[in-house]
C-alpha atoms as one frame of an Amber mdcrd trajectory, in Angstrom:
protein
   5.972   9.360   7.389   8.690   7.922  10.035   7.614   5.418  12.640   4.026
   4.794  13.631   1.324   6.720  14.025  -1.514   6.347  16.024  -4.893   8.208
  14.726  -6.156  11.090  16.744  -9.700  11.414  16.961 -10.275  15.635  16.091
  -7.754  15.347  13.453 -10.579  14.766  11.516 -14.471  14.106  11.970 -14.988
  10.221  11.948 -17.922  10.844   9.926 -15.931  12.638   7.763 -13.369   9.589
   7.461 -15.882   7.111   7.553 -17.885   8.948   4.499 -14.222   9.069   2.566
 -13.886   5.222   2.937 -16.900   4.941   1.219 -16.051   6.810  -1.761 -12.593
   5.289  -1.759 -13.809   1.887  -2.002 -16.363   2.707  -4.905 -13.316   4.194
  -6.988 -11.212   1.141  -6.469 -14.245  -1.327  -7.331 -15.128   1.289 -10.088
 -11.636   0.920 -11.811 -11.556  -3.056 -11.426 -13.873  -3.820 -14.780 -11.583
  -1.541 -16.448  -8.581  -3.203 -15.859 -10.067  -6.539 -15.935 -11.289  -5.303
 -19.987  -7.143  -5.225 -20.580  -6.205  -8.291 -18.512  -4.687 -10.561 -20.829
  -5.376  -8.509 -23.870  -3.291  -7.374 -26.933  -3.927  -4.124 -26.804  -2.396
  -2.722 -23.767  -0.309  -0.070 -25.359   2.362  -1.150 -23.282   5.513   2.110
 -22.792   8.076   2.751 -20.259   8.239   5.791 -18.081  11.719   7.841 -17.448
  12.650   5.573 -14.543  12.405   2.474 -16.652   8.885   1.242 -14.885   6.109
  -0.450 -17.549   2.915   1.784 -18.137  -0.340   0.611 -20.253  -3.262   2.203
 -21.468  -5.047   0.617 -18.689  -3.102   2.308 -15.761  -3.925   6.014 -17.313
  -7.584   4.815 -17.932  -8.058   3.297 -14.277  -6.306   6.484 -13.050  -8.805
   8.785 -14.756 -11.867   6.669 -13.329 -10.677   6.598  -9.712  -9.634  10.417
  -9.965 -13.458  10.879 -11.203 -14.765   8.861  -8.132 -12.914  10.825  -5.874
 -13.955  13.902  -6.944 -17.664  13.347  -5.942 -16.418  13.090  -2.240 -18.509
  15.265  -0.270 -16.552  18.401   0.760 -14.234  20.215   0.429 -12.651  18.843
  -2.718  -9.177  16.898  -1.958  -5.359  17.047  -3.380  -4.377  13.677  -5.257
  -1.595  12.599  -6.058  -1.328   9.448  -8.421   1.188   7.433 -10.315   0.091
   8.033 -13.401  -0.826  12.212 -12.917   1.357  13.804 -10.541  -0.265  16.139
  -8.275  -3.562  18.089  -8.548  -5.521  20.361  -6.111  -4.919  23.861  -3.973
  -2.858  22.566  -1.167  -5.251  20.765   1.094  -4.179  19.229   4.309  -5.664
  15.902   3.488  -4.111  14.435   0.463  -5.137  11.373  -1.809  -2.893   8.899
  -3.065  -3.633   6.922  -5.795  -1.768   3.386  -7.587  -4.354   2.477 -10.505
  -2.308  -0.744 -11.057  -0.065  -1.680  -8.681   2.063  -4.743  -9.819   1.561
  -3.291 -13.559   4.647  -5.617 -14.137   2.613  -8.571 -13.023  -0.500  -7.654
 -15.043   1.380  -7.391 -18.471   2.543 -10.644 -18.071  -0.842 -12.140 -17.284
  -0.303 -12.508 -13.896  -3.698 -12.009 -11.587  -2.056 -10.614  -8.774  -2.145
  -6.844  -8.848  -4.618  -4.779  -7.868  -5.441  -0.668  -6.930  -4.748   1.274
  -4.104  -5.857   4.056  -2.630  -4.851   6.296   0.371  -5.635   9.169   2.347
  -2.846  10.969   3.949  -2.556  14.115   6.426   0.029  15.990   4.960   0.296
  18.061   8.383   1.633  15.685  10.646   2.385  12.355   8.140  -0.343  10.048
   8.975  -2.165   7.376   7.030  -5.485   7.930   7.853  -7.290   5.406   5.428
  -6.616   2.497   2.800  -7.931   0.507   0.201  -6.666  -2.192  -2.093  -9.067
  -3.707  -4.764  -7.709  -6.917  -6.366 -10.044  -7.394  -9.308  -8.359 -10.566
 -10.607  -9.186 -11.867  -7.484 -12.103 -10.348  -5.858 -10.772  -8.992  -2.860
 -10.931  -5.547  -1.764  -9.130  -4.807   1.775 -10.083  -1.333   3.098  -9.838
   0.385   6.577  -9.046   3.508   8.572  -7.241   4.776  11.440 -10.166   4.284
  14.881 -12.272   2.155  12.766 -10.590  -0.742  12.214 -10.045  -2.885   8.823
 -12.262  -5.477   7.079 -11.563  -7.830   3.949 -14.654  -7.807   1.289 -16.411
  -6.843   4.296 -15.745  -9.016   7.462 -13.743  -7.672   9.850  -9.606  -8.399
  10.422  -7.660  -8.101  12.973  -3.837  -9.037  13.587  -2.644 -11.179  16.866
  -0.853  -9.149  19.309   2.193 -11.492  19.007   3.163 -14.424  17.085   6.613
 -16.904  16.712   8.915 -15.976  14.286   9.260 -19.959  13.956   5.361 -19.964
  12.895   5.492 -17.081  10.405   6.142 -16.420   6.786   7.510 -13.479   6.321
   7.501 -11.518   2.900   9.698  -8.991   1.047   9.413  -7.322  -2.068  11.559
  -7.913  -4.901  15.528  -8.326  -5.094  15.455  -5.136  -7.233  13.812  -2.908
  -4.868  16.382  -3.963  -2.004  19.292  -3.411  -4.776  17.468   0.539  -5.148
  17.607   0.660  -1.724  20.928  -0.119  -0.690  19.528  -2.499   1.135  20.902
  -6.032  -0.203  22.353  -6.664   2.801  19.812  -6.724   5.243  17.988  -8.827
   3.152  20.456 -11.361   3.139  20.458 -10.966   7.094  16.645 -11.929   7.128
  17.138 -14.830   4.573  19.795 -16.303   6.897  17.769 -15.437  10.585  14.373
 -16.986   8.905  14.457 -19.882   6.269  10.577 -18.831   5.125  11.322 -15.971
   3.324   8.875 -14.906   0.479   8.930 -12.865  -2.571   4.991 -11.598  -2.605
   5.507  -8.267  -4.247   3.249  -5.403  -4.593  -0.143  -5.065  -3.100  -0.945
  -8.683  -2.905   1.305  -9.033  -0.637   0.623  -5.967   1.310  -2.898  -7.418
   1.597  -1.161 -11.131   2.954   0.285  -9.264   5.690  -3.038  -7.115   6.246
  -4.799 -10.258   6.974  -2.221 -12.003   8.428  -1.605 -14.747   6.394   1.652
 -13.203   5.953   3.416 -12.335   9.576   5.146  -9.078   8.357   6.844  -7.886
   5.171   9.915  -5.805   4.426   9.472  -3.859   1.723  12.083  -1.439   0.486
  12.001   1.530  -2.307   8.513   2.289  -2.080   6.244   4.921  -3.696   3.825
   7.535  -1.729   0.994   5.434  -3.244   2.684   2.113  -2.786   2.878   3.274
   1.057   0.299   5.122   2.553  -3.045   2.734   1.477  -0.703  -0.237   3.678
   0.360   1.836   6.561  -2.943   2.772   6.882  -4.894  -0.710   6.500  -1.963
  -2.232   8.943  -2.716  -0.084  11.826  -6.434  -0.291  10.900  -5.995  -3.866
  11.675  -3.939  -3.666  15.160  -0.327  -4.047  13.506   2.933  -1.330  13.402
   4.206   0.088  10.716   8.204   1.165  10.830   8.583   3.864   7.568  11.968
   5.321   6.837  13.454   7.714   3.998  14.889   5.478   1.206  18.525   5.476
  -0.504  16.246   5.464  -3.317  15.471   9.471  -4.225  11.605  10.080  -2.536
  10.884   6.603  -1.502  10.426   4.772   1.626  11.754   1.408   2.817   8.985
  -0.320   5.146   8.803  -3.129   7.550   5.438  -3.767   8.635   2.325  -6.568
  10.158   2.519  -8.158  13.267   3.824  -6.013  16.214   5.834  -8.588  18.274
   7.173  -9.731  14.252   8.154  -6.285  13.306   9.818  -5.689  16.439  11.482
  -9.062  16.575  13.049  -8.015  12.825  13.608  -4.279  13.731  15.463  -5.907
  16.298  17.851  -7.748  13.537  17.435  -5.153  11.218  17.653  -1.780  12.432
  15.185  -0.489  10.216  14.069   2.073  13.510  17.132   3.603  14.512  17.430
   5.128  11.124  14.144   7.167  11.093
């Protein structure tokens, strides 16, 4: 999952990947009147996992509804590997990845900005080949794949070639995740190069950067399915994605959106050199 990757058309049929998009954006939309049925309710049934993360009855039910969608993909049927789940399937070279509720921190807490996501990887050479983020608070689903570009809730997105560092706001995910990473101190070297500096965690701010409201983000200790929906809806849209192995034990730390941004901050950072 290091660097970027640019799609290769025969890596798989684009009617293939075009047909998968489809059925990836009916399992996010599917899951978003679930979730929407717990949002702001008392009966979320609210635990923590082993690493400390929050986990509701609403994340394992919005799992089990995408998991379904996916399954009617026409095919052969698909690994997936979700938050909530694990991994399931024989071994195929294309892989799901699934986030029911990504910002799950965010939704117990009545917050509106948190959403699904939903990937498809190729486990044989790392690629994210499509992506899809449903924000069902909000009404925005951002989905795209690699040679046929990205839309948001339908038109068609796609990111600048270049743009000031001066002009942008850049985002980063939270202080925690940098303090998992190791990586406190190159977030105080962005804070001090750039004075507009965000915190837009999880997938809502994924999906600033994917339209470009947002001119690049830096987002440390991520997940599989935190990762792979983004990279893919980034480079869907015409910006880089830089991917490296975590501190943090099977995550990634990403800096990704606008090409001249990310390689402006690479630049500061150093994020590539240590792929």
């Amino acid at each position: 999952m290091n660097g970027s990757a640019v799609y290769a058309p025969g890596c798989m049929p684009e009617e293939s990947l075009k047909s998968l998009l489809v059925t990836a954006i009916a399992a996010a939309e599917t899951a978003g009147p679930v979730i929407r049925g717990y949002f702001g309710s008392q009966r979320l049934g609210l635990e923590r996992k082993r690493d400390g993360s929050p986990v509701t009855l609403a994340d394992r039910e919005a799992e089990r509804v995408i998991r379904a969608q996916l399954a009617l993909a026409p095919g052969t049927p698909l690994d997936i590997l979700g938050e909530e789940e694990g991994l399931s399937g024989t071994g195929t070279r294309w892989r799901w990845t699934v986030d029911p509720i990504d910002g799950t921190r965010s939704f117990v807490r009545g917050i509106p900005l948190c959403g699904s996501m939903i990937g498809l990887e190729d486990t044989g050479d790392g690629r994210a080949l499509l992506g899809v983020i449903h924000l069902p608070m909000l009404g925005v689903t951002y989905a795209g794949a690699a040679g046929l570009g990205a839309v948001r809730n339908g038109e068609p997105i796609h990111l600048p070639e270049s743009a000031a560092l001066e002009d942008a706001i850049i985002g980063t995910g939270d202080v925690a995740q940098f303090t998992e990473a190791g990586r406190l101190e190159e977030y105080r070297r962005l804070t001090a190069l750039h004075g507009y500096v965000r915190g837009y965690p999880d997938c809502f701010g994924h999906g600033l950067v994917i339209e470009g409201a947002l001119g690049a983000m830096f987002d440390p200790a991520l997940n599989p399915w935190d990762l792979v929906p983004t990279r893919a809806l980034v480079e869907a849209a015409g910006g880089v994605a830089i991917v490296v192995p975590s501190k943090a034990p099977g995550k990634f730390d990403a800096l990704f959106g606008n090409r001249a941004l990310v390689a402006r901050l690479d630049s500061e950072l150093g994020l590539s050199g240590q792929a």
